[in-house]
N, C-alpha and C positions, 0 to 999 in steps of 0.2 A: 298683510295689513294694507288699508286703503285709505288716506284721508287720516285724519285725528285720533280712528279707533284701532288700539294698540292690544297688539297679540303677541305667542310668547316669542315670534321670531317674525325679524322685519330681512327685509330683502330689497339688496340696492343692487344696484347694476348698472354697468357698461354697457353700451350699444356699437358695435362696427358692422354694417351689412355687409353680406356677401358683398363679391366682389372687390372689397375694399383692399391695399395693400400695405396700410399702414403698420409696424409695430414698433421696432428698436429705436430707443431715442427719443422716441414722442410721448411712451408709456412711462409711468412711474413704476414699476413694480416695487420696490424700495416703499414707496406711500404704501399700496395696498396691501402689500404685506402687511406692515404695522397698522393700517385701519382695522384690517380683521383679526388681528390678532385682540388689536383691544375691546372690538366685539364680536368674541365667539356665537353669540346667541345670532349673530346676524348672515343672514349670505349675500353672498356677491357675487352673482350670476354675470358671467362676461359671454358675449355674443360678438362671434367675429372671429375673419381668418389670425391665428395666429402663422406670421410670415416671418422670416429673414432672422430666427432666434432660436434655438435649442428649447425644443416642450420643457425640458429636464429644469431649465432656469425659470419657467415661469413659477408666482408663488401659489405654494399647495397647501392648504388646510382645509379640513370636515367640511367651511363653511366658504370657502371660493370653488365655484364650479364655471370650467372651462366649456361652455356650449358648441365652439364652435361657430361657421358661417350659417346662418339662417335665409331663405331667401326674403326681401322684401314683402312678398303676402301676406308672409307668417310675423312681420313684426309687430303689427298691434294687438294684432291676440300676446303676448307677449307683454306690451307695454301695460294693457287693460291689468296686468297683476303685479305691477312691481309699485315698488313705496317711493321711489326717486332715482336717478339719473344722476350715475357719477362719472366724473371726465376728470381721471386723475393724469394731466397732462405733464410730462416730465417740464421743467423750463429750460431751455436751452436753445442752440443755435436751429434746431430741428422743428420748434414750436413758437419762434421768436414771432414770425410773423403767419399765423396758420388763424381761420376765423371756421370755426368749426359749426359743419352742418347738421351735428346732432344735438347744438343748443339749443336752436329753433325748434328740432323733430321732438324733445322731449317734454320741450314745452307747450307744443301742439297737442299733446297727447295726455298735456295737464299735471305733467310729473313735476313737482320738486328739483332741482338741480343744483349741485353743489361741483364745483369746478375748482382748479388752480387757479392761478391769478395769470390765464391765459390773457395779452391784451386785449383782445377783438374780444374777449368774453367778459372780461372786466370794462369794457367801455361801451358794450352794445346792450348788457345786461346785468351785471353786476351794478355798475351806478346806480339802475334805476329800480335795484332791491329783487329784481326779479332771479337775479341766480345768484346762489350765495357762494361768495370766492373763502377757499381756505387756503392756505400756506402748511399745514400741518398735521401729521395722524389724528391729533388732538383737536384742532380745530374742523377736520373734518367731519369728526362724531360729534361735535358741539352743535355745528352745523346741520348736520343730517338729524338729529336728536332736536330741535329748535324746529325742524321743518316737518316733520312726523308729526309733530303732536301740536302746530297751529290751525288754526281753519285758513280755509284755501278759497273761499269766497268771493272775497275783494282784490286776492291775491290773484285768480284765476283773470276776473276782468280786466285788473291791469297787464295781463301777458295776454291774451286777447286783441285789447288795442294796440301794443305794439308788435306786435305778430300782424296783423294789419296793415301797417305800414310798411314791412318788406315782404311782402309777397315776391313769387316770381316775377309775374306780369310787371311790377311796379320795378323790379329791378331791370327789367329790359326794356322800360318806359326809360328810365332813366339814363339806362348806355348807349338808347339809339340816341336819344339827343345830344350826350356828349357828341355822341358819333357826325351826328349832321351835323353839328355847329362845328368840329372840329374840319369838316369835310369842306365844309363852307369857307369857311377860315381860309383853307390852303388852297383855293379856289382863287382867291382876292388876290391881288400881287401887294409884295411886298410895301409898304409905306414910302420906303427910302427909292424904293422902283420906281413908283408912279410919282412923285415928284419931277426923278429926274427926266420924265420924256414927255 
């Protein structure tokens, strides 16, 4: 399914690229378990090394399938067929402060995204309606099921313009200046110094 037009099976997915070393801790398994259990009809394609966790423990049904690492090439042929981009982030001391890089990548890529109530993902994105935060198995189908079946139009334009405004370039526009004015700074003597001489 792509956009508004709805088939017998919709298909949500996780993204971790090769390379990546995340898993214990940061994943919900607990959520996606019960996301898919309460839609069978749905899959839940996960992409990404699974690390540091027993295969045996991750959750298995018909309609979750474990891809494995993908290299970077291959992930937008990939992205071009999924219905939205789910980041079911455990909350805890492991995620307290994490601003994850595949909220921007999915939404580059024009997908839907429905997330935890990551901070850095509820305050870069969530406030401004473009990714929708859930707390809940329930609220996460509410959500994914609300974004499936909207138009994505005006939706797409506003993640567009703010996707915009953090680019790379603009983030290292922004750290060299801290950088020189900080450089700057510690350059000058002290206030209390140059008084006294």
């Amino acid at each position: 399914m792509t956009g508004p037009n709805v088939s017998s099976s919709s298909y949500v997915r996780y993204l971790e690229p090769a390379g990546s070393r995340r898993m214990p801790g940061w994943f919900d398994v607990d959520l996606l378990t019960l996301v898919a259990g309460l839609r069978p009809d749905w899959h839940f394609v996960m992409i990404g090394p699974v690390v540091k966790i027993d295969p045996a423990l991750l959750p298995r049904g018909a309609n979750i399938h474990w891809l494995g690492p993908k290299p970077y090439d291959e992930l937008p042929e990939y992205l071009a067929h999924w219905d939205l981009g789910l980041m079911p982030f455990a909350l805890n001391d492991s995620t307290r402060f994490i601003s994850p890089t595949k909220t921007p990548e999915f939404l580059a890529a024009g997908l839907p995204v429905v997330s935890t109530p990551v901070r850095d993902v509820v305050d870069a994105y969530g406030k401004e309606g473009l990714v929708e935060i859930a707390s809940t198995a329930a609220d996460v189908v509410a959500c994914a099921e609300h974004l499936m079946h909207c138009p994505r139009d005006a939706w797409l334009e506003r993640v567009d313009a703010r996707l915009a405004t953090g680019s790379w370039d603009t983030t290292w526009a922004a750290m060299q200046a801290m950088i020189l004015t900080a450089l700057s700074a510690a350059a000058r003597p002290a206030p209390w110094l140059a008084s006294a001489t």
